[in-house]
N, C-alpha and C positions, 0 to 999 in steps of 0.2 A: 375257886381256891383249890389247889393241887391238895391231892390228899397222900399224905405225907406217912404211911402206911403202905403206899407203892413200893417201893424198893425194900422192900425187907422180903427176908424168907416167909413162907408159908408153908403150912402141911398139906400137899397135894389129897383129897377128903375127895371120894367117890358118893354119888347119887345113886343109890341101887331103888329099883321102886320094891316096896312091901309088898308087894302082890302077886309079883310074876318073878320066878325062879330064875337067878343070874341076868337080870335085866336091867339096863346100868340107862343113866343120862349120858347120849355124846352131846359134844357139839365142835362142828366143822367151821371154825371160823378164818377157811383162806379165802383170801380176796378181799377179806374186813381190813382195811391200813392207814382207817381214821374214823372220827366220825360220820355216820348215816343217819340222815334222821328218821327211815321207816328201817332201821335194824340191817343187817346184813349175815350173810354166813346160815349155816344149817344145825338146829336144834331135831335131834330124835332120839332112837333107842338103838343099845346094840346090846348083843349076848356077850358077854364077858365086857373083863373091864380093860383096856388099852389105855395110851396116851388123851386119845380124845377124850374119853370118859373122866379124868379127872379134874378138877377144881380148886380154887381156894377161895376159902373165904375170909375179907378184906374188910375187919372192924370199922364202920363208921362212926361218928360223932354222936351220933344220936340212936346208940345202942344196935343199929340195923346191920347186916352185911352188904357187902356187893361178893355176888358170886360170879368170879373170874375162872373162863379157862386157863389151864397149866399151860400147854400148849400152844394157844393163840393168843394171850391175854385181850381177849376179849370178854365182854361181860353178858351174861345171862338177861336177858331181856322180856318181859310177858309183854305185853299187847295185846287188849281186852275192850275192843271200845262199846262195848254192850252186855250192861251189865245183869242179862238173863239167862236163865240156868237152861241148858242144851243137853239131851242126853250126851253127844260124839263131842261136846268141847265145845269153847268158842277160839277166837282170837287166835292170835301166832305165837311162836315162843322161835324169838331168836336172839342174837348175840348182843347183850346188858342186865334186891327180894327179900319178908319175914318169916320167919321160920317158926310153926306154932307145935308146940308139943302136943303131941297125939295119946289118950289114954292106954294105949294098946306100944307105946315107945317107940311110935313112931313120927316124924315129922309132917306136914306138908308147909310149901314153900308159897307163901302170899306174894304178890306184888303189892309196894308200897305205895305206887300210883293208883293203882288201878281197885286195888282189894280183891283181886279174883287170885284163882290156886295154878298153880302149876299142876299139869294134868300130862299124864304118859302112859298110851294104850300101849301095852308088848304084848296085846294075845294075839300075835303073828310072830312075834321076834321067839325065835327058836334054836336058830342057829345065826353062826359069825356073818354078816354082810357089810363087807369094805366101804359102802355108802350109809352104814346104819341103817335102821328099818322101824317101825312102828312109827309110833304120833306123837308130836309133842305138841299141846296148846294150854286151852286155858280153862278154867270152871269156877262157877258163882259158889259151888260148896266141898266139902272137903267128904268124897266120898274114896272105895276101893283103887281107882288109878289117881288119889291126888297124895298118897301116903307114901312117905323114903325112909329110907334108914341111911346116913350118913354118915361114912367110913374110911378114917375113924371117927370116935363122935368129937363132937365141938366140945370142948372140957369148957370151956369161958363164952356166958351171953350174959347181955343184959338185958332185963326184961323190961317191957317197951310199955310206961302208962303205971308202972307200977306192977303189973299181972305177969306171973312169973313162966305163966302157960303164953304168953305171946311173946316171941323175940322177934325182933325186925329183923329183915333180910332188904333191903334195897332190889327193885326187879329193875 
């Protein structure tokens, strides 16, 4: 079923991670020009926020988002198929998630499939690089690289079960 919230405008809404100063989500999704079913395109980190660094997020039926690049309308993807905790991440994060309020106001981004977090190292991202740079993957718990502040914020969720701390994000 076409989801019928495609063609309307959105607020182009940046992923900065909480943790590392001017450290944004890109993702590179050229060469994506339909469906893949192991993902396509490139998720990582860049210093400042550009085109590729922004998003919208795409109200679903069942209170969740899909978080779609500006840029490529592609969607934000986790891939986690192993669901134990790694210090350096598991899984992949490419182009196709819940969003849980963090005490400290900040976010982390769950996959709805999978239940693991959106994870993004930038202690090397420092300065600007035209291919992006740092890690993007996945993690069984929401620790220092699983935190964002999203901007600007989401004014409208729905909380997912009833629980006003968990909003779905579709990954």
């Amino acid at each position: 079923m076409a989801n019928p919230n495609i063609n309307q405008p959105f607020t182009a809404r940046t992923i900065r991670s909480a943790t590392y100063d001017n450290v944004y989500l890109r993702c590179d999704g050229r060469g994506v020009n339909g469906f893949m079913p192991f993902g396509g395109g490139v998720v990582n980190a860049q210093y400042g926020a550009g085109e590729y660094e922004k998003f919208n997020f795409i109200p679903q039926g069942d209170g969740s988002y899909a978080i779609q690049s500006s840029k490529f309308q592609t969607y934000l993807r986790i891939q986690s198929l192993i669901p134990v905790f790694s210090s350096n991440g598991i899984g992949t994060v490419n182009v196709q998630n819940s969003i849980i309020s963090q005490p400290d106001g900040s976010y982390a981004i769950q996959s709805k499939s999978f239940g693991t977090f959106l994870r993004l190292d930038g202690s090397q991202v420092t300065s600007f690089n035209a291919a992006g740079s740092g890690i993007a993957n996945a993690q069984t718990l929401v620790g220092f690289m699983e935190k964002f502040i999203i901007e600007p914020p989401l004014t409208h969720s729905t909380p997912v079960n009833n629980d006003p701390q968990f909003l779905s994000v579709l990954f």
